[in-house]
RODO-2510 file (C-alpha; in nm, 4 decimals, decimal comma):
residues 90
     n   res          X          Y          Z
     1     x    -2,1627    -1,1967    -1,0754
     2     x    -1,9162    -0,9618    -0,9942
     3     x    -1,9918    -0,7816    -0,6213
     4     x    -1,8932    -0,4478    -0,7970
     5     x    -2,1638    -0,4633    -1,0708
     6     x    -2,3971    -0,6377    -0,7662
     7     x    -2,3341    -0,3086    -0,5453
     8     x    -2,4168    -0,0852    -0,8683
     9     x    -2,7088    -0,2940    -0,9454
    10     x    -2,8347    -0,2599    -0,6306
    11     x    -2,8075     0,1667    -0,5707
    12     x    -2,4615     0,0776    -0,3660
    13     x    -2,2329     0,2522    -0,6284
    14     x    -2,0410     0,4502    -0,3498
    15     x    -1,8818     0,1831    -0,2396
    16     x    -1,7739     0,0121    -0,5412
    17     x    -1,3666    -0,0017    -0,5574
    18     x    -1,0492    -0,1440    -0,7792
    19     x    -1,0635    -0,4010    -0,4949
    20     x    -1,4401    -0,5010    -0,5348
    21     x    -1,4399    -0,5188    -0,9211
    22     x    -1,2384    -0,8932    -0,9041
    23     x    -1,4463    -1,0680    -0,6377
    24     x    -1,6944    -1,3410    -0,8209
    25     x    -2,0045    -1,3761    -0,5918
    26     x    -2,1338    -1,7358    -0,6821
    27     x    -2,4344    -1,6666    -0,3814
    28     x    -2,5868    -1,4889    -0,1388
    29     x    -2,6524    -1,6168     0,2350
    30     x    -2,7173    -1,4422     0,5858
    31     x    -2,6672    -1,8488     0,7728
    32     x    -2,2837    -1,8455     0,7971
    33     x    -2,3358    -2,2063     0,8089
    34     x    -2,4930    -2,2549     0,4554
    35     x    -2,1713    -2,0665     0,3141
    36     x    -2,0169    -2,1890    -0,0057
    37     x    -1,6881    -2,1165    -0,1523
    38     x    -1,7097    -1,7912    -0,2950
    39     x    -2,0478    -1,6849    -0,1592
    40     x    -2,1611    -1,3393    -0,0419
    41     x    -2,2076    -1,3095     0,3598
    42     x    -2,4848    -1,0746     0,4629
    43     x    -2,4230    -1,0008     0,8229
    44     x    -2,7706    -0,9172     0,9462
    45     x    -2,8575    -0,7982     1,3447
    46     x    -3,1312    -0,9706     1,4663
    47     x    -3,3543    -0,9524     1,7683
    48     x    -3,2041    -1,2718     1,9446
    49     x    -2,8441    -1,3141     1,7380
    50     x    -2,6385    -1,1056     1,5343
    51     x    -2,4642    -1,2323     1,2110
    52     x    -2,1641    -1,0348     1,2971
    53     x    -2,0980    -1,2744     1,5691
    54     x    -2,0609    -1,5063     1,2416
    55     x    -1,8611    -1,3494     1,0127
    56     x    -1,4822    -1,4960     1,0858
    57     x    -1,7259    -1,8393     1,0586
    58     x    -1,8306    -1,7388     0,7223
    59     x    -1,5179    -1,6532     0,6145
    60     x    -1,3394    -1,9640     0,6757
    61     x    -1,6238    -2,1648     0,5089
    62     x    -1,5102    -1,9704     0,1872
    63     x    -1,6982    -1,6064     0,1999
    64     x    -1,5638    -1,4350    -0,0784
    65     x    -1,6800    -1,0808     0,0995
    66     x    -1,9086    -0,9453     0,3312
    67     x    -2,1623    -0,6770     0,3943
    68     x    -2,2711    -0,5813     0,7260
    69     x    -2,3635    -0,2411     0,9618
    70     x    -2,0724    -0,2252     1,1776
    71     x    -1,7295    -0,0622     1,1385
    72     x    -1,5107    -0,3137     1,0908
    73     x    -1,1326    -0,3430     0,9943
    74     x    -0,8920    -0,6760     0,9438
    75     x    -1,0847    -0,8728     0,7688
    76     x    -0,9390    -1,1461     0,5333
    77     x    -1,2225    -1,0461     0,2581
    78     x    -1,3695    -0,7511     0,1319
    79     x    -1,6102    -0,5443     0,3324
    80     x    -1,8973    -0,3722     0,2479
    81     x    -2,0600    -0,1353     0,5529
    82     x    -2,4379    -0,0411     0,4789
    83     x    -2,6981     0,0869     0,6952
    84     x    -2,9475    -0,1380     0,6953
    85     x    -2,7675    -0,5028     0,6180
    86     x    -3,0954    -0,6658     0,5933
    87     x    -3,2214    -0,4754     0,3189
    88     x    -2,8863    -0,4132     0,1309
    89     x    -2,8967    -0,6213    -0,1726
    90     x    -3,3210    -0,6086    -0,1558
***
């Protein structure tokens, strides 16, 4: 599925973009090491880790994007900020 139609699907229209409307989302995962090639990385903070910690991780096992609650720039993949990560695509 396309993570533009995903985000619309989902009550995220205001972030859809040109640049979200070609990424192919094959899966969804918060475990950065259970990421396949072309999966979605849900960076979630947690009470003892945070998956932010893991995102470069899941990106170089093949994230095709990411969606998490901090500001961040640089990244090799899109990058979707939400509120509430945990909840996002719910």
């Amino acid at each position: 599925m396309k993570l533009q139609k995903m985000l619309e699907e989902t009550g995220h229209s205001a972030f859809c973009s040109e640049e979200l409307e070609s990424v192919d989302i094959k899966g969804i995962e918060a475990n950065s090491s259970k990421i396949e090639e072309g999966y979605l990385f849900v960076a979630i903070t947690g009470y003892q880790r945070d998956g932010h910690d893991y995102i470069q991780d899941a990106i170089d096992r093949g994230a095709a994007a990411v969606i998490g609650e901090q500001n961040l720039a640089d990244l090799t993949v899109p990058y979707v900020t939400v509120e509430y990560s945990c909840g996002s695509l719910a």
